[in-house]
C-alpha positions as CSV (number, residue, x, y, z in Angstrom):
1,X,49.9,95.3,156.3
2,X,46.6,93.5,156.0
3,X,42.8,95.1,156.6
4,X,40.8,92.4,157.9
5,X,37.8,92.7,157.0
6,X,34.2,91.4,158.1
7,X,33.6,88.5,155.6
8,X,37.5,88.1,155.5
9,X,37.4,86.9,159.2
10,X,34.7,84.3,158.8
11,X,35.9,82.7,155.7
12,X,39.3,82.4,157.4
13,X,37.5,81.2,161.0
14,X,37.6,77.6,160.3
15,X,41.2,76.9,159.4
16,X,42.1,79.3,161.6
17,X,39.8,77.7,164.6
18,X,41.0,73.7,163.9
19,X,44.8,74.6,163.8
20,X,44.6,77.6,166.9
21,X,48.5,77.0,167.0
22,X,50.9,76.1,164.3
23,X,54.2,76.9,164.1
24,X,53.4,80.0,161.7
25,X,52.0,81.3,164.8
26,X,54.6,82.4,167.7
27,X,56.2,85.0,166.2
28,X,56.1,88.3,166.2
29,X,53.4,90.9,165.2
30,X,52.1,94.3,165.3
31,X,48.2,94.6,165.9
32,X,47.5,99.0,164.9
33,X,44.2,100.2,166.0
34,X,42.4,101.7,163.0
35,X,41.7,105.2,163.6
36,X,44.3,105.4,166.2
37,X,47.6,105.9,166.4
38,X,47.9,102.9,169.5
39,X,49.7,100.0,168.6
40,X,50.5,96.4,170.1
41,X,53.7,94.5,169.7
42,X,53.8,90.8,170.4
43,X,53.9,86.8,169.9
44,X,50.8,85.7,167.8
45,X,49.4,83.1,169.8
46,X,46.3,82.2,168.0
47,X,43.6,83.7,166.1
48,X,39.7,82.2,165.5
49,X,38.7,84.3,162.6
50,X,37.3,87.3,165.1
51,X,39.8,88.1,167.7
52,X,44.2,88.2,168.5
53,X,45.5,86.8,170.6
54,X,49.1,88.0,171.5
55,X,51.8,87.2,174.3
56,X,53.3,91.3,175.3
57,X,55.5,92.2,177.6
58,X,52.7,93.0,179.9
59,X,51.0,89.6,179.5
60,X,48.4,88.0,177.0
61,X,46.2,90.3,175.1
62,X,43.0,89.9,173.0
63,X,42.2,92.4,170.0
64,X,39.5,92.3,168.1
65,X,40.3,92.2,164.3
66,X,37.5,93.9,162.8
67,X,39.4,97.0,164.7
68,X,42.9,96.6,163.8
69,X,45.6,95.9,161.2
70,X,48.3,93.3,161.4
71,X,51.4,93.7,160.2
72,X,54.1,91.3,160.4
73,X,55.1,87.6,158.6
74,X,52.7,85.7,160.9
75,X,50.0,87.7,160.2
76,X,47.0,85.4,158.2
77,X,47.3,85.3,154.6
78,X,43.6,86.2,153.5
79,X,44.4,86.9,149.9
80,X,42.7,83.7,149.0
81,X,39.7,83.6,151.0
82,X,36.4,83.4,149.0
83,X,33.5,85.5,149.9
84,X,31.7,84.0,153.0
85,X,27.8,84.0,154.0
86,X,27.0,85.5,157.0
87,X,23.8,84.7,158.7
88,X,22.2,84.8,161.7
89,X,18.7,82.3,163.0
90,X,17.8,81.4,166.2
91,X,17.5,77.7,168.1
92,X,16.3,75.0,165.7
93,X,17.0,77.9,162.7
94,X,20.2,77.5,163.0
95,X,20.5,74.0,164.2
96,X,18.8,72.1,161.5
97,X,17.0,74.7,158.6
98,X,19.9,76.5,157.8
99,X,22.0,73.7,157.5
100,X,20.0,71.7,155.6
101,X,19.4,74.5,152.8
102,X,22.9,75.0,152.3
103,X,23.5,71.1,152.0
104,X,21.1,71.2,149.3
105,X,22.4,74.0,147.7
106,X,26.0,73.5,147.9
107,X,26.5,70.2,148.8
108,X,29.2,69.0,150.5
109,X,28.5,70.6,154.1
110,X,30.9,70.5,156.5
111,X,30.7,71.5,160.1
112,X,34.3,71.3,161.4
113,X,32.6,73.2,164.8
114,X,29.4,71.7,165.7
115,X,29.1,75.5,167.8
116,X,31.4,77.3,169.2
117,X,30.1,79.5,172.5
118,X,33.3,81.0,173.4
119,X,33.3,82.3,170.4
120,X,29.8,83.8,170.8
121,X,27.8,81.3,169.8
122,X,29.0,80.9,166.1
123,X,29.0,77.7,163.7
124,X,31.5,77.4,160.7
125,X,31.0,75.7,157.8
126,X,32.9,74.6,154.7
127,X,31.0,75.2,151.5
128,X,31.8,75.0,147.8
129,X,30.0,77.5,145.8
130,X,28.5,76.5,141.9
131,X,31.7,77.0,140.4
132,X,33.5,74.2,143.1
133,X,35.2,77.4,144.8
134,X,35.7,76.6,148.6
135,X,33.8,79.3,150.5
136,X,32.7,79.6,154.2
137,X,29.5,80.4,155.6
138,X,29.2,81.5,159.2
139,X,26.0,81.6,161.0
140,X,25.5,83.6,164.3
141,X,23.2,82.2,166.9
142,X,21.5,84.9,167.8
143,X,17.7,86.1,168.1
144,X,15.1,88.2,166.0
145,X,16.4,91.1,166.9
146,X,19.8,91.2,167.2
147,X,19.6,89.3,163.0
148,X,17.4,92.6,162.3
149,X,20.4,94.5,163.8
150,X,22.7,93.0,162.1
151,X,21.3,93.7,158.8
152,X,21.0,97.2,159.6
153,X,24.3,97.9,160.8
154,X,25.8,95.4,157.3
155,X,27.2,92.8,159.9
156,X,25.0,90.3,158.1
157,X,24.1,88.7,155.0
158,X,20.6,87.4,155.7
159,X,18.6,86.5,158.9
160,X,16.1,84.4,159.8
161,X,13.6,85.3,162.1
162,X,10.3,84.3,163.7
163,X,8.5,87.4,163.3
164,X,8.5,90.2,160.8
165,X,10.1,93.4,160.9
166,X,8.5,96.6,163.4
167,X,8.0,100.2,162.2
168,X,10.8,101.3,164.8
169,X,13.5,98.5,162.8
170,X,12.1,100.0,159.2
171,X,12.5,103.5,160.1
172,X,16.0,102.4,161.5
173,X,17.0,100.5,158.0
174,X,15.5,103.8,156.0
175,X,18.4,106.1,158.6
176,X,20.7,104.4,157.0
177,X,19.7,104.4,153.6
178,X,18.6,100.7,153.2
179,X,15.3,99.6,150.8
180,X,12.4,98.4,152.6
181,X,13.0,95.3,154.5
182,X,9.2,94.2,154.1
183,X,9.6,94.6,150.6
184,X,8.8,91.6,148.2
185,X,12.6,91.8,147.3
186,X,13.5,91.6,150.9
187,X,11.5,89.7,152.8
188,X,10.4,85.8,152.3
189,X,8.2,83.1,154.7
190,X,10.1,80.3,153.5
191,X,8.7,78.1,156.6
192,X,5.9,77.4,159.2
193,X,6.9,76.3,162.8
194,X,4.9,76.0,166.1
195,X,5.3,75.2,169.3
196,X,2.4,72.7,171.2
197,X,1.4,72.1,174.4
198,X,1.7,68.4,175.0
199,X,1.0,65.9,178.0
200,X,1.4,62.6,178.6
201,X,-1.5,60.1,176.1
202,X,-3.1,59.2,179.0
203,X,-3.9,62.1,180.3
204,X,-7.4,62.6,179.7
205,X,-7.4,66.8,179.0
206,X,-8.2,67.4,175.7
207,X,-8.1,71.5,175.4
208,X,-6.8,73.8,178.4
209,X,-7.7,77.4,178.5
210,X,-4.8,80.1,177.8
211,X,-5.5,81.6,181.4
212,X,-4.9,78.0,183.1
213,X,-1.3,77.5,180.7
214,X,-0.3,80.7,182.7
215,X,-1.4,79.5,185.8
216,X,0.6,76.6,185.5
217,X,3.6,78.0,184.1
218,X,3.3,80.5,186.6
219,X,3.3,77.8,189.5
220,X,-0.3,79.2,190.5
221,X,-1.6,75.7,189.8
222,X,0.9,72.7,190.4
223,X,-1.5,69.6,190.9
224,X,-3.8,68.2,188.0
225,X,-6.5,68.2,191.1
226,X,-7.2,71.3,189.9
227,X,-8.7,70.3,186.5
228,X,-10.3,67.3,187.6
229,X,-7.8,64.6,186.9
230,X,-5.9,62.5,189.4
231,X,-3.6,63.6,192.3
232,X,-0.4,64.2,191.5
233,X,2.4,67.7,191.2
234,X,2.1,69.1,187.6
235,X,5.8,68.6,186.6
236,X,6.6,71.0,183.8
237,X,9.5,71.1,181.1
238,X,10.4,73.6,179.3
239,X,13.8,75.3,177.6
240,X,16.0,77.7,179.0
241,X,16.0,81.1,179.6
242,X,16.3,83.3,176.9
243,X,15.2,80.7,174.1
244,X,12.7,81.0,171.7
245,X,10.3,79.0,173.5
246,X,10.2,81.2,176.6
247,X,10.0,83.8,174.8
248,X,6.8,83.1,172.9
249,X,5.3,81.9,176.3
250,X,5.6,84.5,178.2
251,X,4.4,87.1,175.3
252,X,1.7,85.2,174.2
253,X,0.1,83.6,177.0
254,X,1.8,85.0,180.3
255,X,1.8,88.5,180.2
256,X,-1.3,88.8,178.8
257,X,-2.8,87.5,181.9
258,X,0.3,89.1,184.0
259,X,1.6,86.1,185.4
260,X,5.6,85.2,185.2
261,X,7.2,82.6,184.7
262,X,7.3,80.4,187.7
263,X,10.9,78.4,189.0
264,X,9.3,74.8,189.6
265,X,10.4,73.9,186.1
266,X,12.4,71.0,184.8
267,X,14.9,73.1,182.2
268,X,16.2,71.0,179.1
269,X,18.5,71.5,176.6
270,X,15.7,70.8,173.3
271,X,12.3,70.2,171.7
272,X,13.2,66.7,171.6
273,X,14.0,66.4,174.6
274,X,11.0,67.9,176.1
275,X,8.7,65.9,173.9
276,X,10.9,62.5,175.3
277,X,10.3,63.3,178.9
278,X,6.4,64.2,179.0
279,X,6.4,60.6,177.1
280,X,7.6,59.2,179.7
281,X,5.6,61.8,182.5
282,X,2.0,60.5,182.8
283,X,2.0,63.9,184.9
284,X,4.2,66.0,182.3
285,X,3.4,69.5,180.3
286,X,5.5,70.9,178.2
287,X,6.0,73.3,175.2
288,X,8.0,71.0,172.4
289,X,8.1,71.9,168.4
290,X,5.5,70.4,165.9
291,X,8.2,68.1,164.7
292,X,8.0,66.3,167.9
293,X,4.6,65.7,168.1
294,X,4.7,61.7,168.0
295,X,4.0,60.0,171.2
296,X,2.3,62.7,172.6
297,X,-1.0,64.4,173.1
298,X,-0.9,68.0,171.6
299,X,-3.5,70.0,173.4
300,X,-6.5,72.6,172.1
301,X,-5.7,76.1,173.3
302,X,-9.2,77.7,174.4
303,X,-9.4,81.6,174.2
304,X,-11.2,83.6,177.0
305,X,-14.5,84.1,175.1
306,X,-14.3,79.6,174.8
307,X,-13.0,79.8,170.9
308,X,-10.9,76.4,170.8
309,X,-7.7,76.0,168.1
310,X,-6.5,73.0,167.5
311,X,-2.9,72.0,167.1
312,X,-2.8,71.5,163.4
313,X,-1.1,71.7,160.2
314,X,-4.0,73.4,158.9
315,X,-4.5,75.8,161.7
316,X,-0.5,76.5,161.9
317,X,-0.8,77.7,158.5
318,X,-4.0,79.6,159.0
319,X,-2.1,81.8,161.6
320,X,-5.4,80.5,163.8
321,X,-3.7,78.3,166.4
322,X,-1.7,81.0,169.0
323,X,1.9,79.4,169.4
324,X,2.1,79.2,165.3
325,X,5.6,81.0,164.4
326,X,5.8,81.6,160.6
327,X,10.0,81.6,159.6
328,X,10.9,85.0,157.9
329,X,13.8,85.4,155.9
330,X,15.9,89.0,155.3
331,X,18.7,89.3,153.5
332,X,20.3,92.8,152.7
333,X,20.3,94.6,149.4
334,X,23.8,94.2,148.7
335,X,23.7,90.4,148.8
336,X,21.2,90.9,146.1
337,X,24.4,91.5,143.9
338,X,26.5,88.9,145.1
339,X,26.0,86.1,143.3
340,X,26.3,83.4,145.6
341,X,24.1,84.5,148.4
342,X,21.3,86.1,145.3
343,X,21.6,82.1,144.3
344,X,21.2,80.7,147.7
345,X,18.4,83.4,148.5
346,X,16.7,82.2,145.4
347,X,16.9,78.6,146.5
348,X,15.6,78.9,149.9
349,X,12.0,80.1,148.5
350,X,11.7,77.9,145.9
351,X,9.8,74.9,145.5
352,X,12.9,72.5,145.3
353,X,13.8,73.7,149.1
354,X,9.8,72.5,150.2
355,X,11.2,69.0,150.5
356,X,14.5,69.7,152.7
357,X,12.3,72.0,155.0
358,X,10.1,69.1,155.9
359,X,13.2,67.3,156.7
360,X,14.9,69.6,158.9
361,X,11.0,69.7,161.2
362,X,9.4,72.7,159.7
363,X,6.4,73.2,157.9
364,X,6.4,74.0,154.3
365,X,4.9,76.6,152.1
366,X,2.3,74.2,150.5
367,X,-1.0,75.2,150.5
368,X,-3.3,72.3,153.0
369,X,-7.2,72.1,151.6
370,X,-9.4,71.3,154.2
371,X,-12.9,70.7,153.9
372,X,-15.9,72.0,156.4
373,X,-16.9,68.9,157.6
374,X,-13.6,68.7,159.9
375,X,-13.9,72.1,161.1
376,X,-16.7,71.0,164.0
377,X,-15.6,73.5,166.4
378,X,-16.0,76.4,164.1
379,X,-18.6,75.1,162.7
380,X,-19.7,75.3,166.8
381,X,-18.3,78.7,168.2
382,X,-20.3,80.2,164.8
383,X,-23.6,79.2,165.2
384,X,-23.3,79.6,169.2
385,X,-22.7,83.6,168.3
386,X,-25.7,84.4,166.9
387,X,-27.9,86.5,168.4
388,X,-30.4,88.1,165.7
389,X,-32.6,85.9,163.2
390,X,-31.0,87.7,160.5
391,X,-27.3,87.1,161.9
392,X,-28.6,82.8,162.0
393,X,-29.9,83.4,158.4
394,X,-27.1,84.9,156.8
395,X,-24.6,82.2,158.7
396,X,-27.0,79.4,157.2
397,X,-26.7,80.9,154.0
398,X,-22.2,80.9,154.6
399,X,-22.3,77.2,155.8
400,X,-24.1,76.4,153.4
401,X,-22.0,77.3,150.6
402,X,-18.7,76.6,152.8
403,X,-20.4,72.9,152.8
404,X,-19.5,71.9,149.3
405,X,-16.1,73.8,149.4
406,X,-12.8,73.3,150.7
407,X,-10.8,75.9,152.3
408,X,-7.0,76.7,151.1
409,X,-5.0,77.6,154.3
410,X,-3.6,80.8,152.8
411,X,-6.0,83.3,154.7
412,X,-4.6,87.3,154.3
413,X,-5.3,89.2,157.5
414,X,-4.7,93.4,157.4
415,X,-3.8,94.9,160.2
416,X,-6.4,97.0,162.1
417,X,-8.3,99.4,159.5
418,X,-5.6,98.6,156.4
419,X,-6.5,97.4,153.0
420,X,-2.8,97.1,151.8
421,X,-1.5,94.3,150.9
422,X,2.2,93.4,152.1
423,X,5.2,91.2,150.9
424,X,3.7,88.3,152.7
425,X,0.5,88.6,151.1
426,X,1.9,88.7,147.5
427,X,4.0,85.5,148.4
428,X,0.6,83.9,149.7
429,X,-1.3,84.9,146.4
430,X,1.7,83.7,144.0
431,X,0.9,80.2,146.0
432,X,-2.5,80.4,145.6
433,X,-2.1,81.2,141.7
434,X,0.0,78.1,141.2
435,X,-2.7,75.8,142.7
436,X,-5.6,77.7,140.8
437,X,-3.3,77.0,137.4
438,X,-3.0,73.4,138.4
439,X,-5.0,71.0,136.1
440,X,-7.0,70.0,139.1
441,X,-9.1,73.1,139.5
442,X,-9.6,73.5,135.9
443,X,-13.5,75.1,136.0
444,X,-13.5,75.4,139.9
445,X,-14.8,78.6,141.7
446,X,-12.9,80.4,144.1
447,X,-14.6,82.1,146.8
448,X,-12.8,85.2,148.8
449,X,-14.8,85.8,151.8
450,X,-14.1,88.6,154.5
451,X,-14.7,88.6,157.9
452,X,-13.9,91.4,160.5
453,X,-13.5,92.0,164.2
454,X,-16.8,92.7,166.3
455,X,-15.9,96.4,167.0
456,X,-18.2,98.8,165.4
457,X,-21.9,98.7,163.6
458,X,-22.4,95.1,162.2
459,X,-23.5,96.6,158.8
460,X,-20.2,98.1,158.8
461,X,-18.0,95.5,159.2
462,X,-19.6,93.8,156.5
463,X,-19.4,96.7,154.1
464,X,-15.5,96.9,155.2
465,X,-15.1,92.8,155.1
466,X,-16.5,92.9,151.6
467,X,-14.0,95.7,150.9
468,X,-11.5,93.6,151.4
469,X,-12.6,90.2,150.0
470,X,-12.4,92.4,146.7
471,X,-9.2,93.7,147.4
472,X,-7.6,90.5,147.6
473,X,-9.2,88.9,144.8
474,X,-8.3,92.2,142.3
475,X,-5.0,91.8,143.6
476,X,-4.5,88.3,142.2
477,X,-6.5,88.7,139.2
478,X,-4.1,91.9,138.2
479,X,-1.4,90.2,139.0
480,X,-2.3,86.8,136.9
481,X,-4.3,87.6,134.5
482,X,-4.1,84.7,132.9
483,X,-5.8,83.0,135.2
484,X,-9.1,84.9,134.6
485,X,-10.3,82.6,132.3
486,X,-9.9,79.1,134.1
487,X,-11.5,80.3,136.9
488,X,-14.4,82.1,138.4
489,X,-14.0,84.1,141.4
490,X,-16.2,85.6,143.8
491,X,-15.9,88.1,146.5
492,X,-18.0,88.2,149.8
493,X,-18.4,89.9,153.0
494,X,-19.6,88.2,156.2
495,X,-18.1,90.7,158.7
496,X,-18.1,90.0,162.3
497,X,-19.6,86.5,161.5
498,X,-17.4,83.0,162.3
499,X,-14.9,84.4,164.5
500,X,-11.5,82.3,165.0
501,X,-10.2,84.3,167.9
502,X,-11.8,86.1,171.1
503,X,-13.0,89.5,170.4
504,X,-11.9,90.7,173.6
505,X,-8.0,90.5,173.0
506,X,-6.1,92.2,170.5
507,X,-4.7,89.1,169.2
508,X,-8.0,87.5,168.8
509,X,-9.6,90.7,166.8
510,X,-6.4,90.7,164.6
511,X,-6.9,87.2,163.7
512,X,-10.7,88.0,162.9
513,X,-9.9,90.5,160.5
514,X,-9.2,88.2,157.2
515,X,-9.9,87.2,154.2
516,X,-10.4,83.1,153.5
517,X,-10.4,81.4,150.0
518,X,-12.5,78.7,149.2
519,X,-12.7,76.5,146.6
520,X,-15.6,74.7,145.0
521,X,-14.5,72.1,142.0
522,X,-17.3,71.4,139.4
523,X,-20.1,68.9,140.2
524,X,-19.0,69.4,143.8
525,X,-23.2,68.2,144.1
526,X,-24.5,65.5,141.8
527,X,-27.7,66.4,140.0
528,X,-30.0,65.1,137.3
């Protein structure tokens, strides 16, 4: 009598899912419901590594295996199987990142089954472990949520999402006696993606507000008449229902200005195929990844007070441009003593995996530099908020300093009056101390400057922006203090001052709360 277990079944999937029916199979078996005294005699016909299927004498049957025990000669030998990985990601996750991680680390990938939705929605693939063992790692197409889930309830390995855990999926892990999963042993960013909003090159529209993308997406506005550009029906692409990029559409930029999505949509299968028919559209829009941004004019996204964000690798990083999805990565405390997943989780947020996420469309971990002389439209929306003399003074005084520095695109934001620091800010400092120990910034002074949201006394703000500029720059100082002595560091507070996002949304007062590091190198001015 065999138990089949969880990672049993998905090591023994693939063989079992390439050879459905063998002559082993055909004979007879008896399938007992754990916890039950209900049994089921028959013909094994097949079984895919999750459910039985058996010919009775009242027809053909399924049972799920994770609920019963065979017993009988044809039941699966899984005395040899190897311990499998179990993941879960979402579209492009699990499609290309995934896979190319575990080629890397393992070597040898092979996907037998490209995906399998009758099997719901499940890809299989042969690995070799570091000792040349033959293992299988299954990864479950699923979504943010339901990876979360899976965690929880120990149906999963790792998972990959797009946005970090809630206080309602926390509390849930803590039920059932898991550590934190925003812990710093728990949870990594491994990756930066993004969706843009891309037309055809020769259309003319260089930034479109976030209340017209709803209207179009919405079908309120289906001719480019409407922004001033020739006649002709807006024809929009977009993925299907249920993915990833509907999803972020419809949170970010439709409900907020409670619209829904509209039914005059052209639906394709992928990013790349999106990108490849608004190429080809002189009257296209659609929503396609940053990997597939050749060809094709990626739109500013302007906010309601008239903040514009580019569509940048700097401003994906930054967390300023809206449709910016950083890739989060969970894995459960007991693969922490598993050796083979520990080793692969290792891997994934290290620097030798920066070059295979480039490669599979993402954005890495590196740190961009950018310096304030491309940054005209801040530079813009800042000195079009002042109102005061002192306020025009004081944001003088910041560009001027922000003139001979560059800006590192790890920028820490707290949420609403916090001054705690989190996993993914400790991840962000242990970047920013390997660039500050790199020869190249030998001397240099780093500047961490705070800003705030616009709600509340100006003076206050500033006290509270300053609070956390210092915050952040104790943290990595304690942290690395070797460091100390290479460079200088400096902590300031410009509170409500330079705003990246609208004041008047929640979203855009969340990205105003943050603290920026600058950099100035020595002799950043010649002088005699």
């Amino acid at each position: 009598m065999k138990h089949v277990n969880r990672r049993q079944l998905s090591a023994l999937a693939l063989a079992a899912m390439t050879a459905v029916t063998s002559p082993a199979l055909a004979e007879k078996v008896t399938l007992n419901a754990i916890g039950s005294t209900i049994s089921i005699q028959g013909e094994l016909i097949s079984f895919d590594g999750e459910i039985y299927t058996v010919q009775t004498n009242v027809g053909e049957l399924k049972v799920r295996a994770d609920r019963s025990m065979c017993e009988g000669d044809a039941c699966p030998d899984l005395s040899e199987m190897q311990t499998a990985l179990y993941l879960a990601g979402s579209g492009k996750v699990t499609g290309a990142l995934i896979p190319s991680l575990a080629q890397a680390y393992f070597g040898g990938l092979n996907a037998d089954v490209a995906r399998d939705d009758a099997n719901q929605g499940r890809t299989y693939f042969e690995l070799e472990d570091q000792d040349g063992k033959d293992l299988m790692m299954t990864l479950v197409h699923s979504n943010s949520a339901k990876g979360i889930d899976g965690l929880v309830a120990r149906e999963l390995d790792a998972a990959f999402t797009t946005r970090p855990v809630t206080a309602l999926e926390e509390e849930a892990a803590s039920v059932v006696g898991l550590p934190p999963l925003r812990s710093e042993e728990q949870e990594s960013i491994i990756a930066y993606d993004s969706l843009l909003l891309v037309t055809h090159p020769s259309n003319p529209i260089q930034a479109m507000s976030e209340m017209d993308i709803a209207a179009i997406f919405s079908g309120d506005i289906s001719n480019w008449t409407d922004f001033g550009y020739e006649n002709g029906a807006i024809n929009v692409y977009l993925r299907e229902d249920g993915s990833n990029s509907r999803d972020l559409l419809t949170s970010v930029l439709l409900k907020p200005h409670r619209k829904k999505m509209g039914v005059n949509i052209t639906v394709l299968n992928t990013d790349a195929e999106i990108a490849d028919a608004v190429r080809a559209d002189p009257k296209g829009i659609g929503l396609t990844s940053f990997a597939n941004r050749d060809g094709v004019r990626a739109l500013e996204i302007e906010g309601v007070c008239g903040i514009r964000t580019p569509a940048s690798e700097f401003s994906i990083k930054t967390g300023e441009y809206p449709l910016a999805q950083p890739i989060y990565f969970y894995h459960s405390a007991e693969a922490t003593t598993d050796p083979t997943m520990n080793g692969f989780a290792e891997f994934i947020s290290s620097e030798d995996a920066q070059a295979h996420i480039r490669s599979a469309g993402f954005l890495d971990r590196d740190i961009v530099v950018e310096p304030l002389n491309t940054q005209g439209l801040r530079v813009t929306h800042t000195l079009m908020g002042n109102e005061t003399a002192q306020e025009l003074q004081t944001t003088r005084n910041m560009l001027r300093l922000m003139s001979y520095a560059d800006q590192l695109s790890t920028t820490i934001r707290l949420d609403g009056g916090s001054i705690d620091l989190d996993s993914e800010d400790y991840e962000n400092l242990e970047m920013v101390a390997k660039l500050i120990g790199s020869s190249e910034y030998d001397g240099a002074t780093f500047y961490f400057m705070g800003f705030s949201d616009s709600v509340g006394r100006a003076e206050l703000n500033q006290f509270v922006a300053l609070q956390r500029a210092e915050i952040v720059r104790q943290a990595l100082v304690s942290r690395y203090p070797e460091l100390s002595d290479r460079v200088k560091a400096q902590s300031i507070g410009y509170g409500e001052l330079s705003p990246l996002g609208c004041n008047e949304t929640r979203p855009g007062r969340a990205k105003n709360r943050r603290v920026e590091i600058w950099v100035q190198r020595p002799l950043a001015v010649a002088a005699r």
